[in-house]
MDAnalysis code that builds the backbone (N, CA, C; Angstrom):
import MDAnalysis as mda
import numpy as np

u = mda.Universe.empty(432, n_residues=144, atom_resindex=np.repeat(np.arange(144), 3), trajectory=True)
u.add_TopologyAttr("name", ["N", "CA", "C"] * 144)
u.add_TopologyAttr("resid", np.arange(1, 145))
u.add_TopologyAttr("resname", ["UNK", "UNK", "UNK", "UNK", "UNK", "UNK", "UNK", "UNK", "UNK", "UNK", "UNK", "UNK", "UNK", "UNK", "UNK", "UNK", "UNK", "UNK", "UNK", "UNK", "UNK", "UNK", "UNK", "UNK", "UNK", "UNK", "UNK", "UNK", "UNK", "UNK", "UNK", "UNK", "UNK", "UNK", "UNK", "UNK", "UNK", "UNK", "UNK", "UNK", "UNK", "UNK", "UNK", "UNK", "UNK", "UNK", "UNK", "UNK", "UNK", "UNK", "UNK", "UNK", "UNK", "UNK", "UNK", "UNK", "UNK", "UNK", "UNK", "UNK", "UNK", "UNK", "UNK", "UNK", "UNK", "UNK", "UNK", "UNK", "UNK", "UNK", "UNK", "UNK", "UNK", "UNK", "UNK", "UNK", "UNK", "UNK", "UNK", "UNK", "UNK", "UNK", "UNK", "UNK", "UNK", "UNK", "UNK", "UNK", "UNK", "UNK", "UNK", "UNK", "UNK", "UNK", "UNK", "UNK", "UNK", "UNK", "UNK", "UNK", "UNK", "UNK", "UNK", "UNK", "UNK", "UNK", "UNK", "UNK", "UNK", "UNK", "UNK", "UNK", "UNK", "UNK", "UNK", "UNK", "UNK", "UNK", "UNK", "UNK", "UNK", "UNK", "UNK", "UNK", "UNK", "UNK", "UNK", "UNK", "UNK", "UNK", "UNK", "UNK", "UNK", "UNK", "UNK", "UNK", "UNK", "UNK", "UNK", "UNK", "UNK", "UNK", "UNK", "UNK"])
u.atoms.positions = np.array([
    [34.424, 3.678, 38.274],
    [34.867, 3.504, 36.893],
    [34.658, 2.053, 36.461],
    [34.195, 1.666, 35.357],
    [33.984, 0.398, 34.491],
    [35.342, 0.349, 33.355],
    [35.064, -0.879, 33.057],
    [35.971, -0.928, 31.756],
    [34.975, 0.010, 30.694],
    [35.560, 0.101, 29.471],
    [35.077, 1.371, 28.559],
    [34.678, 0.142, 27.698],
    [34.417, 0.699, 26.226],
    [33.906, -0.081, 24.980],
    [35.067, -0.536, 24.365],
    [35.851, 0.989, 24.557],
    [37.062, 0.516, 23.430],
    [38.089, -0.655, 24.336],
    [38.229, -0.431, 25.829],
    [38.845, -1.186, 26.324],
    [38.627, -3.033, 26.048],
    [37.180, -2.880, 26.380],
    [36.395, -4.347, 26.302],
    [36.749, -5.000, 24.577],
    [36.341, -4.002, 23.884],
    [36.735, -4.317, 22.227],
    [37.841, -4.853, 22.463],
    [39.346, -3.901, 22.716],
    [40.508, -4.420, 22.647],
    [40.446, -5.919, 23.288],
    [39.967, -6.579, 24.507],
    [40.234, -7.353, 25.432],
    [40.048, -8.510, 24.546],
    [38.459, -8.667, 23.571],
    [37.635, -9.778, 22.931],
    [39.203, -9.731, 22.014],
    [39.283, -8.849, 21.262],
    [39.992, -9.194, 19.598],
    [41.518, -9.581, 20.154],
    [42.340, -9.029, 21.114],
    [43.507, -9.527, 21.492],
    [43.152, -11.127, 21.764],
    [42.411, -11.486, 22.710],
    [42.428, -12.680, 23.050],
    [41.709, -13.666, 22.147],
    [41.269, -13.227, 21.111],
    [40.776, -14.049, 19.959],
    [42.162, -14.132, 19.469],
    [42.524, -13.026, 18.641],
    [43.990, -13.224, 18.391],
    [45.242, -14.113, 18.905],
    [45.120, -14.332, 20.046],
    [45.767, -15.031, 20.685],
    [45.573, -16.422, 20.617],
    [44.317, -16.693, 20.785],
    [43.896, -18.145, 20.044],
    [44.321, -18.493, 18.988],
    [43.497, -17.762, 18.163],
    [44.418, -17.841, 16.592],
    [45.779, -18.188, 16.109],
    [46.526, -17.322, 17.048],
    [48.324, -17.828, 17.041],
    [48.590, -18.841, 17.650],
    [47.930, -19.534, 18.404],
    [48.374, -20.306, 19.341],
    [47.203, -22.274, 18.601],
    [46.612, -21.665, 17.365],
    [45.373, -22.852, 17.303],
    [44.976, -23.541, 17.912],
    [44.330, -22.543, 19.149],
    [43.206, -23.226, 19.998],
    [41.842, -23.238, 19.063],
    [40.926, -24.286, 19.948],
    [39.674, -24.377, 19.222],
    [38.780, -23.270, 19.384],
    [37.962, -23.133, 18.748],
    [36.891, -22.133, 18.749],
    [36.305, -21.389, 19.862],
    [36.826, -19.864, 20.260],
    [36.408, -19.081, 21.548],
    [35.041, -18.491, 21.445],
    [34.839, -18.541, 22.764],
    [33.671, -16.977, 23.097],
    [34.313, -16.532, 23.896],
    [34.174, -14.972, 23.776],
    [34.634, -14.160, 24.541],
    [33.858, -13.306, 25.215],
    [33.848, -12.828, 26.549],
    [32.833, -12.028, 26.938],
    [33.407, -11.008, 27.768],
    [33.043, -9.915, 28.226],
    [33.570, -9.023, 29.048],
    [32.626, -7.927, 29.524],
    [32.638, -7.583, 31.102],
    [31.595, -7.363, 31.367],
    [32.156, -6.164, 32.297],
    [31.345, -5.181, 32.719],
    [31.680, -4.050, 33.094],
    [31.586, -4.257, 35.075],
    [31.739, -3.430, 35.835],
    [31.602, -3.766, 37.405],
    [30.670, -4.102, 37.759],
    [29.478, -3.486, 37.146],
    [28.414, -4.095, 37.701],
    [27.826, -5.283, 37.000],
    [28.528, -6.111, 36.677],
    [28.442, -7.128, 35.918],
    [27.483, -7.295, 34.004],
    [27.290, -5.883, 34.023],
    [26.611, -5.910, 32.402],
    [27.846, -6.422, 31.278],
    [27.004, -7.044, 30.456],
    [28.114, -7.046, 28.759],
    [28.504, -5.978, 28.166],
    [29.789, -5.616, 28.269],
    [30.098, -4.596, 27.189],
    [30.605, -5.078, 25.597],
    [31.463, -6.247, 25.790],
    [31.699, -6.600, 24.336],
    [31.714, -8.384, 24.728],
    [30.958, -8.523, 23.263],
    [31.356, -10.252, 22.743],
    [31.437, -10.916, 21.533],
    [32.149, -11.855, 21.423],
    [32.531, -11.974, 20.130],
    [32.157, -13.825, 20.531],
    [31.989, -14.524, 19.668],
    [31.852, -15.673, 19.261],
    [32.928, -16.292, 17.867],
    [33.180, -16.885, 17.712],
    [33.929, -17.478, 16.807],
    [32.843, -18.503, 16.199],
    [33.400, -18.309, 14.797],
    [32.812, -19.605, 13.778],
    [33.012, -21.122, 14.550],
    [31.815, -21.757, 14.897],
    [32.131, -23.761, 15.109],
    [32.412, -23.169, 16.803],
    [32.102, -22.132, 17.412],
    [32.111, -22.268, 19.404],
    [30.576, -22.392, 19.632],
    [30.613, -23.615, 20.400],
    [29.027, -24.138, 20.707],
    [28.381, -23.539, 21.237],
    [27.438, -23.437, 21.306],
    [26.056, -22.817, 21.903],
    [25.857, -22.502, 23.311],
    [26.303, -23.595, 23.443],
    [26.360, -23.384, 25.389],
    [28.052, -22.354, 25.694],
    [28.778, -21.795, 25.289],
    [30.094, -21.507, 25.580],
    [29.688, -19.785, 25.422],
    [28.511, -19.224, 25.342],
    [28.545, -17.663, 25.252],
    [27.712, -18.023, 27.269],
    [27.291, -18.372, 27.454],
    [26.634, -18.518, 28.764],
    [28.123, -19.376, 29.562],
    [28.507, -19.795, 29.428],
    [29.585, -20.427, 29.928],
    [30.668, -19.348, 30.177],
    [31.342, -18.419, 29.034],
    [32.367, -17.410, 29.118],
    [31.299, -16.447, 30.207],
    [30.068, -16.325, 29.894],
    [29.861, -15.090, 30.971],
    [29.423, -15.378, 32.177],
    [29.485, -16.732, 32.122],
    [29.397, -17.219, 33.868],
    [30.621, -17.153, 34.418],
    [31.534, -17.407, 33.716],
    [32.901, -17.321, 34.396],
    [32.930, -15.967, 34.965],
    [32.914, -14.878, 33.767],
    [33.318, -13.763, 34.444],
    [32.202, -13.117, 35.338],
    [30.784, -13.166, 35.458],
    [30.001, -13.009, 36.303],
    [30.575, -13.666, 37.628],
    [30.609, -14.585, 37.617],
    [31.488, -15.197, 38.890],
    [32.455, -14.592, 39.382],
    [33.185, -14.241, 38.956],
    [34.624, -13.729, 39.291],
    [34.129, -12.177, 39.973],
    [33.321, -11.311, 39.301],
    [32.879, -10.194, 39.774],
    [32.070, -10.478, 41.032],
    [30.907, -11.452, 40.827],
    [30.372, -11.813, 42.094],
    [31.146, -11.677, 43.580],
    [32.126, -12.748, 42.912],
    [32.691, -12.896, 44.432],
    [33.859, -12.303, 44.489],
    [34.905, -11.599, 43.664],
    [35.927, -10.520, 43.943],
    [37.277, -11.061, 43.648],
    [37.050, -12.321, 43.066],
    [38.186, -12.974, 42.828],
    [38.224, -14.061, 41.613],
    [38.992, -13.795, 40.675],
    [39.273, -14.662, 39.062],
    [38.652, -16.141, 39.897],
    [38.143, -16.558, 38.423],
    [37.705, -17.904, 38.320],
    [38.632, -19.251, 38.338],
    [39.307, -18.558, 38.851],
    [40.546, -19.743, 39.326],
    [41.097, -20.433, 41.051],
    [40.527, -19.314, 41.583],
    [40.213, -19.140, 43.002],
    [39.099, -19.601, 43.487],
    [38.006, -19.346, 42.388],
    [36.687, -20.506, 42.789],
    [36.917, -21.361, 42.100],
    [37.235, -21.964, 41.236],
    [37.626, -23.189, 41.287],
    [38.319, -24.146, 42.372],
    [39.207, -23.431, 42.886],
    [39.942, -24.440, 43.626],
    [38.638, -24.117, 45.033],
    [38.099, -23.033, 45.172],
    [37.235, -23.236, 46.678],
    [36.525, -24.204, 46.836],
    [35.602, -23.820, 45.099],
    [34.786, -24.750, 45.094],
    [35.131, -26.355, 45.176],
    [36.085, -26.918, 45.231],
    [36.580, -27.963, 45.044],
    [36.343, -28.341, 46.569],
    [37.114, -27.363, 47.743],
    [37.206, -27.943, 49.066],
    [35.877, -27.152, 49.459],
    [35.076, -26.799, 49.468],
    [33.599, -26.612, 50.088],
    [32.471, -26.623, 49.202],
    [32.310, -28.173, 48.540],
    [31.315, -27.857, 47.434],
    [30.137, -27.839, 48.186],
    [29.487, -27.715, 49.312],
    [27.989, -27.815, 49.494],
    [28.180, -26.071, 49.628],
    [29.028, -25.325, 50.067],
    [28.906, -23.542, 49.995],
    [28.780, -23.327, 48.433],
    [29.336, -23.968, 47.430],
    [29.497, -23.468, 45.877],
    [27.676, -24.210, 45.256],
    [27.355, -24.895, 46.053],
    [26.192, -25.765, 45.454],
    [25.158, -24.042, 45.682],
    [25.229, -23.847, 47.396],
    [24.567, -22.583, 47.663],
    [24.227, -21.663, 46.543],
    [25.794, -21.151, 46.572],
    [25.949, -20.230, 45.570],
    [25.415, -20.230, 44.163],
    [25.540, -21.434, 43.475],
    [24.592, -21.807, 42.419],
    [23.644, -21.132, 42.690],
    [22.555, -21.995, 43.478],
    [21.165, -21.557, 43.569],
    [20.835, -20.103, 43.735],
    [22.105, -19.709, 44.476],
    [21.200, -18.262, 44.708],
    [21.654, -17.246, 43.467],
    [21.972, -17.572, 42.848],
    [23.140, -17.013, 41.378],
    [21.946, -17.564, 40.363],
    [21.288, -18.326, 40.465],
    [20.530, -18.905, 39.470],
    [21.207, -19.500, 38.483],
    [22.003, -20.240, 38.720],
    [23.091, -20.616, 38.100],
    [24.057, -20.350, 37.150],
    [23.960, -18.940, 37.378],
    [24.831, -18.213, 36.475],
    [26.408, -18.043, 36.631],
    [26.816, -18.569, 37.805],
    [28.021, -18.633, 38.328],
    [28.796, -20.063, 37.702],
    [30.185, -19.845, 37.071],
    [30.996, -20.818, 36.906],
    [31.657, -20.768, 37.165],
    [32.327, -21.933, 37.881],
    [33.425, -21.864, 38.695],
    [34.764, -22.671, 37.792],
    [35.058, -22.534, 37.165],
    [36.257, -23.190, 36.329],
    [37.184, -21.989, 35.809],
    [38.686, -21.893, 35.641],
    [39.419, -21.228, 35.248],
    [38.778, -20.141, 33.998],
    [39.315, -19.417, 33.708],
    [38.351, -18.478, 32.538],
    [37.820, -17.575, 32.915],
    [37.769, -16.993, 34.105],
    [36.796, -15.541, 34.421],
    [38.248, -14.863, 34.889],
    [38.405, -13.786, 34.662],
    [39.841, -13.050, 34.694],
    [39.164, -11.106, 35.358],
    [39.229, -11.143, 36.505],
    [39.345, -9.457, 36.491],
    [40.156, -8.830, 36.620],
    [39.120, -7.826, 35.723],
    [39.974, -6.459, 34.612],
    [40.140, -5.460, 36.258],
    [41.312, -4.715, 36.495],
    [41.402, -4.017, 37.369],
    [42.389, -3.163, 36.795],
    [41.947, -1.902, 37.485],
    [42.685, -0.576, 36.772],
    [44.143, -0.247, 37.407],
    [44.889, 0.791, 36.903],
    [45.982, 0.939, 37.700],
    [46.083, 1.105, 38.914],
    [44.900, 1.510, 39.695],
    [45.069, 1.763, 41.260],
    [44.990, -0.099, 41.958],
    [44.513, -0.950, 40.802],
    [43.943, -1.921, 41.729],
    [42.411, -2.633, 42.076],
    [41.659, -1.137, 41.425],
    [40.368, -1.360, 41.370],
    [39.609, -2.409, 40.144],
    [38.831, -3.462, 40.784],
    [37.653, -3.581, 40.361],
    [36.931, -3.052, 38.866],
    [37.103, -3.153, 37.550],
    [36.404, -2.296, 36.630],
    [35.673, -3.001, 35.803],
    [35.659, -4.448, 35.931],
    [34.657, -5.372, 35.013],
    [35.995, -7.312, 34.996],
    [35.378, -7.789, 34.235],
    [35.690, -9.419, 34.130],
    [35.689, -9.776, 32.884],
    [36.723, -10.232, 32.264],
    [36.674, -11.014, 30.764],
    [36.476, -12.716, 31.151],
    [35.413, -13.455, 30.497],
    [35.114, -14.429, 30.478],
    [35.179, -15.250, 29.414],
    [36.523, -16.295, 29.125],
    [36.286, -16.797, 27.915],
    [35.616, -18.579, 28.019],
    [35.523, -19.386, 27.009],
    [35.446, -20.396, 26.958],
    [35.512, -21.417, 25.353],
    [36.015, -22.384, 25.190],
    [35.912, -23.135, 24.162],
    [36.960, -23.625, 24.016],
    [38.615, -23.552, 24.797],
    [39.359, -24.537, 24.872],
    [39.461, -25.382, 26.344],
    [40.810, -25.370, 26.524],
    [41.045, -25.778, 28.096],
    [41.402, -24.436, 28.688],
    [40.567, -24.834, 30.094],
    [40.145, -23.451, 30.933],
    [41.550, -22.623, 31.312],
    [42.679, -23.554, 31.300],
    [44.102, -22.778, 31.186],
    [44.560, -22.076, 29.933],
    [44.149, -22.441, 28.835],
    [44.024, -21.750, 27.502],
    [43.446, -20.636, 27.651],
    [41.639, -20.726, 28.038],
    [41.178, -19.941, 28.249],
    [41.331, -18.681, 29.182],
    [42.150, -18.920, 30.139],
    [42.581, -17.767, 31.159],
    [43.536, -17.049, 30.691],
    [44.649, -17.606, 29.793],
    [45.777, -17.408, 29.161],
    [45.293, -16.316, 28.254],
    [44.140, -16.297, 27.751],
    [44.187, -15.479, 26.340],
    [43.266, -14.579, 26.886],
    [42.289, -14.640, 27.984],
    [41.704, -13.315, 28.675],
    [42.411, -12.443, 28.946],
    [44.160, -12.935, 29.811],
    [45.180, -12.327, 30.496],
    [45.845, -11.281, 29.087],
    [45.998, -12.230, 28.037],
    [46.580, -11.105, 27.250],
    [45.746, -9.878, 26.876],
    [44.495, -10.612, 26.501],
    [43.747, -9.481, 26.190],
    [43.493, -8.352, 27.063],
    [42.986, -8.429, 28.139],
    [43.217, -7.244, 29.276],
    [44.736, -6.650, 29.303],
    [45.843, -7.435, 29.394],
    [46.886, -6.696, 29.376],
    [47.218, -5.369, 28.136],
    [47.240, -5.813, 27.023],
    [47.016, -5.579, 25.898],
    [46.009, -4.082, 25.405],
    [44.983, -4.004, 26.463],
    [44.471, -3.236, 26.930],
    [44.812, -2.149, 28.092],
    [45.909, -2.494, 28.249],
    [46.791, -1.538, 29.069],
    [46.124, -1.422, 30.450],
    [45.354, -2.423, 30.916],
    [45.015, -3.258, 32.502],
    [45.450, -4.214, 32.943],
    [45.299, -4.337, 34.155],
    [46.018, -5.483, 35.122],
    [45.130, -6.580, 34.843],
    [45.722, -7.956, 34.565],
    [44.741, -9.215, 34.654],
    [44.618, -9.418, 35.988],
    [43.683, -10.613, 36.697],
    [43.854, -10.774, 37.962],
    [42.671, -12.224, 37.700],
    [43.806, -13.531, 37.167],
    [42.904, -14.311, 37.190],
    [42.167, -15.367, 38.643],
    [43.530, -14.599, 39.627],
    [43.146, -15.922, 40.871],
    [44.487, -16.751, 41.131],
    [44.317, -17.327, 41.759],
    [45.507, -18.133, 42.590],
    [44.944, -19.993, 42.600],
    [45.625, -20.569, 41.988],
    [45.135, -22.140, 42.610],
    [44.601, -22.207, 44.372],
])
């Protein structure tokens, strides 16, 4: 099972929403199914160019390796020549900074990754989390 359309829809517009209430700066949102494809994304008016490749590196990452982008962050911190690896063989599609959040279903499973970016990466995890919740799934951004 993947996340659905309508699920992924809900995930982008809650956590835009959430920005919005909260006036963070300008999001991308991305969300991507298990096998790492896009199901929904949204961009905001004034979110830079580089931040739609940025939100879906996060959550590509997070699916990659099985664990929110908060967990590689901190790995990557204590073994950066293994995260340098990983780059290369990722083609650098992997980001390792807070912001990649997986979507997991009620059993626990695996069903896709919301990837945001355009505030601070704790902002950004914050408003993935609602949005998946919101969506009536478990967030699972990672552990420091």
């Amino acid at each position: 099972m993947s996340v659905t359309l309508a699920q992924a829809s809900t995930i982008v517009d809650v956590a835009l929403k959430k920005a919005r209430d909260n006036n963070l700066a300008p999001l991308t949102v991305a969300v991507l199914d298990a096998g790492g494809h896009l199901v929904a994304f949204k961009r905001e008016d004034k979110s830079g160019i580089l931040r739609f490749d940025i939100a879906f590196g996060k959550a590509w990452g997070a699916l990659g390796m099985g664990f929110g982008s908060r967990t590689l962050a901190g790995r990557a911190a204590k073994t950066p020549q293994f995260f340098t690896m990983l780059a290369a063989a990722s083609g650098g599609r992997m980001v390792t900074n807070p912001g990649g959040v997986l979507i997991r279903d009620g059993s626990g499973t695996i069903i896709g990754a919301c990837g945001i970016s355009g505030d601070t990466s704790d902002k950004d995890e914050m408003c993935a989390s609602a949005g998946i919740e919101a969506a009536g799934l478990k967030a699972d951004p990672g552990t420091d």
